[in-house]
C-alpha positions as CSV (number, residue, x, y, z in Angstrom):
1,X,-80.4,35.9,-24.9
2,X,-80.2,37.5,-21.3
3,X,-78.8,36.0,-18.7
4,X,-78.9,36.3,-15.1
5,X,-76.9,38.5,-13.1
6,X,-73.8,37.1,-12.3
7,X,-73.4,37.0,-8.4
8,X,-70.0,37.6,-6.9
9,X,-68.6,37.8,-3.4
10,X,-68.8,40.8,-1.9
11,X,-65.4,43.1,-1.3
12,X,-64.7,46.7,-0.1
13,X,-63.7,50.0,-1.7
14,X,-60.3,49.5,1.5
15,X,-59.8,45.9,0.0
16,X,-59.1,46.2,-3.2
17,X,-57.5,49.3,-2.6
18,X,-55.3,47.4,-0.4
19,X,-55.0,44.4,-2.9
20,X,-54.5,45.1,-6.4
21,X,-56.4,43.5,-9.0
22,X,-55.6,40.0,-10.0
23,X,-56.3,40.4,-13.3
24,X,-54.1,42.7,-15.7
25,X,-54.9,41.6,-19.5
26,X,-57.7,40.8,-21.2
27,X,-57.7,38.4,-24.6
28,X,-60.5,38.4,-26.9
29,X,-61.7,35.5,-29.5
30,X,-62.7,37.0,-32.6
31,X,-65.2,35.7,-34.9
32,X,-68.5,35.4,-32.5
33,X,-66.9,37.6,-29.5
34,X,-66.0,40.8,-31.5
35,X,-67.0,40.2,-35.3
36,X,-70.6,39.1,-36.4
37,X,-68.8,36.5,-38.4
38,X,-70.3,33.3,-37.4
39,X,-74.0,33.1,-38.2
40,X,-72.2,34.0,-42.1
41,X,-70.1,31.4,-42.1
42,X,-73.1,29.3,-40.7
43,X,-75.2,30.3,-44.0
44,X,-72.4,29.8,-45.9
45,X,-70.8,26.5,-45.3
46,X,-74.5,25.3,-45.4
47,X,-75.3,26.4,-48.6
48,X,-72.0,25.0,-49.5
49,X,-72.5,21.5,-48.7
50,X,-76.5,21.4,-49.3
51,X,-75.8,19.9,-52.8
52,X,-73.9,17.0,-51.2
53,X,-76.3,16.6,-48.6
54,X,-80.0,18.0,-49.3
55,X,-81.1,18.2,-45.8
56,X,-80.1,21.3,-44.6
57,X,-81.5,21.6,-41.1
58,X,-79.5,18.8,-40.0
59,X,-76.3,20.4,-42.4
60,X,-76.8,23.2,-40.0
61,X,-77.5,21.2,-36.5
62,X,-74.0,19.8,-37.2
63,X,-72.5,23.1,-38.3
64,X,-73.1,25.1,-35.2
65,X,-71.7,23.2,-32.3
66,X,-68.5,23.3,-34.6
67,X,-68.2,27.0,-35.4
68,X,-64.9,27.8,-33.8
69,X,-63.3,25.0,-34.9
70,X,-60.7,25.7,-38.0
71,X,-62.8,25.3,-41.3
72,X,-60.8,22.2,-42.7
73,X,-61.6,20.6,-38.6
74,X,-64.9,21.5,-39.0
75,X,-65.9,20.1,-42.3
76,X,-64.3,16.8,-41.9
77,X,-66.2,16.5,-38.9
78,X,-69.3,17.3,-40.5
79,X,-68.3,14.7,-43.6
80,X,-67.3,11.8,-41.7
81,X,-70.9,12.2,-39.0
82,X,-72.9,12.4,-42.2
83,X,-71.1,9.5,-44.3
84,X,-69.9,11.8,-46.8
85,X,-66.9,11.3,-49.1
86,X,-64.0,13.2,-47.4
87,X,-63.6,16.6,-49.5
88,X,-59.7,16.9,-50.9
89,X,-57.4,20.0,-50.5
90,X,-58.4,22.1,-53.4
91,X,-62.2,21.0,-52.6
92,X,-61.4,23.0,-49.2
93,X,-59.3,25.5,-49.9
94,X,-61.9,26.1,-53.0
95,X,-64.7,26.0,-49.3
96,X,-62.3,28.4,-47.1
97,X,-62.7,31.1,-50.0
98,X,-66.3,31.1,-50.6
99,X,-66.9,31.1,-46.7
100,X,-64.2,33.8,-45.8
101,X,-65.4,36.3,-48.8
102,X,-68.7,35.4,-47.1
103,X,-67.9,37.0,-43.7
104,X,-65.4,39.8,-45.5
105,X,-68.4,41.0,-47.0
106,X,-71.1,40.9,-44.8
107,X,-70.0,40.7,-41.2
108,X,-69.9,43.6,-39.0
109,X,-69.0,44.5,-35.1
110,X,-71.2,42.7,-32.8
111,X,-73.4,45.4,-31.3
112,X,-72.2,47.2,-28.4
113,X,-69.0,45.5,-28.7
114,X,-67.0,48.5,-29.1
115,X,-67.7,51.3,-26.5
116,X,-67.9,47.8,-24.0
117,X,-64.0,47.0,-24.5
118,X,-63.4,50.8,-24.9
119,X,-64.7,50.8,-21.1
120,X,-62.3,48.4,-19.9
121,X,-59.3,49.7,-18.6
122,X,-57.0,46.6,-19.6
123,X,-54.6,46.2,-21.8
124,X,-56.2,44.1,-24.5
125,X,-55.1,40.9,-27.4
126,X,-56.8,39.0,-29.9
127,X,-56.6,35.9,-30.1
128,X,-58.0,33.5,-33.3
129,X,-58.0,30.3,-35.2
130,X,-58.4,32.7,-38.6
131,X,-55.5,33.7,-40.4
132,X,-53.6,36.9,-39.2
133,X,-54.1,38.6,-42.2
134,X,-57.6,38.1,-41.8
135,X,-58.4,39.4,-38.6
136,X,-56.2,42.1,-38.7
137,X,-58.4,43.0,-42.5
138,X,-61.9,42.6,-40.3
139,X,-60.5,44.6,-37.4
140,X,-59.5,47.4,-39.5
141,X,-62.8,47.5,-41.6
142,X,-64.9,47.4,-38.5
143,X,-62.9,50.3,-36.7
144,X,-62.0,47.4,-33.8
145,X,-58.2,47.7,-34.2
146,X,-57.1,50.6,-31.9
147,X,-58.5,48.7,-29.1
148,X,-56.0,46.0,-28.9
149,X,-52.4,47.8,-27.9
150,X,-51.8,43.8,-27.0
151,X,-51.5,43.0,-30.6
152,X,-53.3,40.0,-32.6
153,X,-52.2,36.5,-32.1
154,X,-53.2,33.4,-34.7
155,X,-53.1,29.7,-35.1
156,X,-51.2,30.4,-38.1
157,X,-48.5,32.1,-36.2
158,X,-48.7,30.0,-32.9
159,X,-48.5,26.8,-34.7
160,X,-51.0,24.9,-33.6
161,X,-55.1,26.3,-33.3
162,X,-57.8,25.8,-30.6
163,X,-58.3,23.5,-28.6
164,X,-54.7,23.4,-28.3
165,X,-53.9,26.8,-26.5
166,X,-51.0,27.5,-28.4
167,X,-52.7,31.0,-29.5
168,X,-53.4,31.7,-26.2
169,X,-50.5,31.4,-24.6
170,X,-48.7,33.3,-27.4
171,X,-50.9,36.1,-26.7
172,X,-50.2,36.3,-23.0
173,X,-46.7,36.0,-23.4
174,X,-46.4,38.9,-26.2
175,X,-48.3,40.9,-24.1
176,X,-45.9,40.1,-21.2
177,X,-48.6,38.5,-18.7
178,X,-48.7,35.2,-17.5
179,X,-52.1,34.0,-18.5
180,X,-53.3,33.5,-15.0
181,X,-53.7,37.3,-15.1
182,X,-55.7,37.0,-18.2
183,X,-59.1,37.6,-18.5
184,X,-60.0,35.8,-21.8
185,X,-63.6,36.1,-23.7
186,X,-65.0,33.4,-25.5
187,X,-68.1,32.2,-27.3
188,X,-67.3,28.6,-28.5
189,X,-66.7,25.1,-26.5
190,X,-63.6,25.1,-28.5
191,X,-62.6,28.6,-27.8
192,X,-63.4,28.0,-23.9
193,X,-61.2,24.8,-23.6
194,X,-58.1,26.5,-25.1
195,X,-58.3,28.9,-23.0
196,X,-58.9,27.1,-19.6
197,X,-55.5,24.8,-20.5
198,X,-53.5,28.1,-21.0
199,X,-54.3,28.8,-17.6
200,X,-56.9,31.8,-17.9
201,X,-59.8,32.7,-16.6
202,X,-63.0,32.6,-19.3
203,X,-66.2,34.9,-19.4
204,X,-68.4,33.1,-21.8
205,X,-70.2,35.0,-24.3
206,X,-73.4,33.3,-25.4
207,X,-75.1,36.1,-26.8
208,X,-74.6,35.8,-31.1
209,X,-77.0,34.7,-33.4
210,X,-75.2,31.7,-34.1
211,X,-75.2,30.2,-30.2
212,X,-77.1,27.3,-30.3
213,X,-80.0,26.6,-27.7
214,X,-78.3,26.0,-24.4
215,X,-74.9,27.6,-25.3
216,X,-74.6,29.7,-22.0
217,X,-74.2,25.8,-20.0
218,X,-72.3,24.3,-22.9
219,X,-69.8,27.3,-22.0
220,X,-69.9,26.7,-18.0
221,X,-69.7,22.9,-18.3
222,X,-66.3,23.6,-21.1
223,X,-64.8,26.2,-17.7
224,X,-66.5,29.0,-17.9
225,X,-66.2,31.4,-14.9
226,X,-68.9,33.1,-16.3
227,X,-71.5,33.9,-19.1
228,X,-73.2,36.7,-20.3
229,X,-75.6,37.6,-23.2
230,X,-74.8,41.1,-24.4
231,X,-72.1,43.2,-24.0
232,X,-73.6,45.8,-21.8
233,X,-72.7,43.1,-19.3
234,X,-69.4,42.7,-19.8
235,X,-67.6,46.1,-18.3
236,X,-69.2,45.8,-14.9
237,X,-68.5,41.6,-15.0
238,X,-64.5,42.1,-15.7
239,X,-64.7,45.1,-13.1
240,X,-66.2,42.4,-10.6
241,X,-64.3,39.5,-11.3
242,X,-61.3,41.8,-10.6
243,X,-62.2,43.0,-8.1
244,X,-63.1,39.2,-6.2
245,X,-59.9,37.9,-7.4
């Protein structure tokens, strides 16, 4: 998906010599944003409850607007929309493991993702509703890890996951920024909404396989500064929105 170029005001090379940038940090979702994860957990969880309910288009047009959400969120929502009995504890930790070994195995960098943050001259977190053992697993298998000196935050740590923005805020505040100064990349409504209460400013990224069909308004409507499809974009759009700020 490409999107148009994002228009910003116009400023000097004197001006924002004059001014320093507004934004210091950057804080990056995960699954979706930096990991190809979330089209895998798509086929997954769909395959998982197809035997419950044998209609999997609609399984999957119930799935995707969820993705983001934690599993055991997600799932019940799915359940109680479609009548289904509400699965118990071991039925979903039994789901979490068949869904995670999913993604462990099979998901990869999203392209470009890499030399894009590598271009960014910001200090840089993680921020996710997976586990931390998780995403610090992925980061290392992908080669991701050296990029964020800011550390990886968790809902398992913070306490409490998206929407709440718990994990947010932890991440500005172990990186020592106050999350106005934060530049945070998302790809979910979920994602987008946690971080807009923590205070930060969002670039939406609607590019992955998962996004459903109008994801790049879904993110704008949920606060959204701005979206973009591929990560080519997204060095020259943090450089701009600095650089305005």
């Amino acid at each position: 998906m490409t999107n148009p170029p994002t228009q910003f005001p116009a400023s000097s090379t004197a001006s924002s010599t004059a001014n320093p940038p507004s934004f210091t940090h950057l804080i990056s979702d995960c699954d979706g944003v930096l990991i190809d994860s979330e089209a895998v957990a798509l086929a997954a969880l769909a395959d998982y409850l197809s035997p419950l309910h044998a209609d999997r288009e609609a399984l999957t047009a119930l799935i995707r607007p969820r993705l983001g959400l934690k599993l055991e969120a997600l799932v019940l929502g799915v359940c109680a929309e479609l009548g289904l009995p509400e699965p118990t504890v071991p039925d979903l930790a039994v789901m979490r493991s068949v869904v995670e070994g999913e993604c462990d195995r099979k998901a990869q960098a999203i392209p470009g993702v890499r030399e894009a943050y590598a271009a960014i001259p910001l200090s840089k977190a993680v921020a996710s509703n997976s586990r931390h053992a998780r995403v610090q697993a992925l980061l290392g298998r992908t080669g991701l890890a050296p990029l964020f000196d800011g550390g990886i935050y968790t809902a398992d740590i913070a306490g409490r996951p998206k929407p709440d923005p718990a994990v947010y805020l932890a991440a500005a505040a172990g990186m020592g920024a106050a999350p106005s100064r934060c530049i945070v990349i998302e790809d979910s409504v979920t994602g987008v909404h946690a971080a807009v209460a923590a205070g930060a400013t969002v670039l939406g990224y609607g590019g992955g396989e998962h996004s459903p069909a109008g994801q790049a308004q879904l993110l704008r409507d949920a606060g959204a500064a701005h979206v973009f499809g591929t990560m080519a974009e997204l060095p020259a759009l943090v450089a701009r929105l600095r650089d305005a700020g």
